[in-house]
N, C-alpha and C positions, 0 to 999 in steps of 0.2 A: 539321673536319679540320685538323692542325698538318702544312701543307705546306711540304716542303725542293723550289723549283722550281732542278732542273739550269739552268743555262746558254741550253741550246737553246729551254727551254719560254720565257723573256724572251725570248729571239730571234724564235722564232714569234710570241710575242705583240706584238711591235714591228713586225714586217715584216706587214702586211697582207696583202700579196699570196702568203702562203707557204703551204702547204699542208696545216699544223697551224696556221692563227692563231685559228682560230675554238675550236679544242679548248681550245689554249693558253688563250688568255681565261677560259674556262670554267673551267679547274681554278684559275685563278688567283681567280676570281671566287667558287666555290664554299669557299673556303679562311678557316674562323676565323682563323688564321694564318697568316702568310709569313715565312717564317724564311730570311733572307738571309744566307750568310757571306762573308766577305769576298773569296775566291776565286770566287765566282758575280760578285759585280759589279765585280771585278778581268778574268773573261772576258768579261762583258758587252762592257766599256767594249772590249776587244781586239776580239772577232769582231767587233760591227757597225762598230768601226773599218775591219776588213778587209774588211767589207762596202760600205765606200764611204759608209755612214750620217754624217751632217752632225755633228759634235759638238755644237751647240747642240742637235740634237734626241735626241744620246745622253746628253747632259747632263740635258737636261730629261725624260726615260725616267727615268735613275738618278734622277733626286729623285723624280719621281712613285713607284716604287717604297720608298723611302727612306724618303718621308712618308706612304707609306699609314697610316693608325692600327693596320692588322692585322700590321703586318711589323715583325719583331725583326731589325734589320742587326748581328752579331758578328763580331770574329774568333774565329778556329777556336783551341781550345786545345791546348794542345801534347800533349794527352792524343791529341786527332784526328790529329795530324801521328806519332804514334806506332805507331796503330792501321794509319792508312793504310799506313805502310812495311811491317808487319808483313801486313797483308792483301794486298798487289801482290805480297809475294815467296811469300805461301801461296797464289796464285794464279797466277805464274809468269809476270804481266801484264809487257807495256813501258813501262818509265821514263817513256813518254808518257804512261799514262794514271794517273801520280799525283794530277795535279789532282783525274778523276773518284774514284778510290778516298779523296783527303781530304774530296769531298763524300758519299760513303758513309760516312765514319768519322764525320761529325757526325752524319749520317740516325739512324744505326745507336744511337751513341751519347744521343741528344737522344729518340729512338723518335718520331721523325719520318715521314711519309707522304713517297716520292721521288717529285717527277713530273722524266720523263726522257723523251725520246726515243733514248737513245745502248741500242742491245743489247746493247751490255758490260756497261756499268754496270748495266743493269736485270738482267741475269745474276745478276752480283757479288754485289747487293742481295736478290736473292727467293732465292739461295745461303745468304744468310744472315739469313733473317728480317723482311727492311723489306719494309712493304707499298710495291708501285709504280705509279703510274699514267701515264697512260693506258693 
């Protein structure tokens, strides 16, 4: 499976103690590919900052994702940043949740597998044809 993991699924899977980390790992683990764009590990490095997480150990997270042999880390092409705008406003979403809709515009676009836990985004996405997991 060619997984796009949201945000939250690294989070879970970072945070031991969280209540999706064992799921997290799983899809993370089950995945021919991890398909990283630049805006997942742009939020990465933020939430578990806000989380209070040590940056030597959010450091050493983003490489270990980075260097996995399975994961393609990209930026998003402007194509994505296009689609996005156009899908939030046919969705009638809040300016906050651009982020999630530019990582649906790669899913979408790349015919990517989303793993997410956000039920907007997994809306947005099975709205429009991306297969989603969990």
């Amino acid at each position: 499976m060619r997984l796009l993991p949201d945000t939250n699924v690294l989070i879970y899977e970072t945070v031991e103690d969280s209540d999706h980390h064992a799921e997290a790992c799983s899809l993370l683990d089950k995945a021919s590919e991890i398909h990283v764009p630049s805006i997942v590990l742009h939020e990465y490095v933020w939430v578990t900052s806000k989380l209070g997480i040590g940056l030597k150990i959010i450091l050493a997270k983003a490489a270990e994702y980075l260097n996995e042999p399975r994961a393609y880390y990209f930026a998003e092409p402007l194509s994505a940043y296009r689609s996005a705008i156009a899908m939030l406003l046919e969705d009638g979403a809040d300016r906050r949740s651009f982020n999630d809709y530019l990582i649906l515009a790669v899913a979408l676009r790349s015919k990517l597998t989303l793993a997410t836990y956000d039920r907007e985004l997994r809306e947005a996405a099975v709205k429009r044809g991306v297969k989603v997991l969990p």
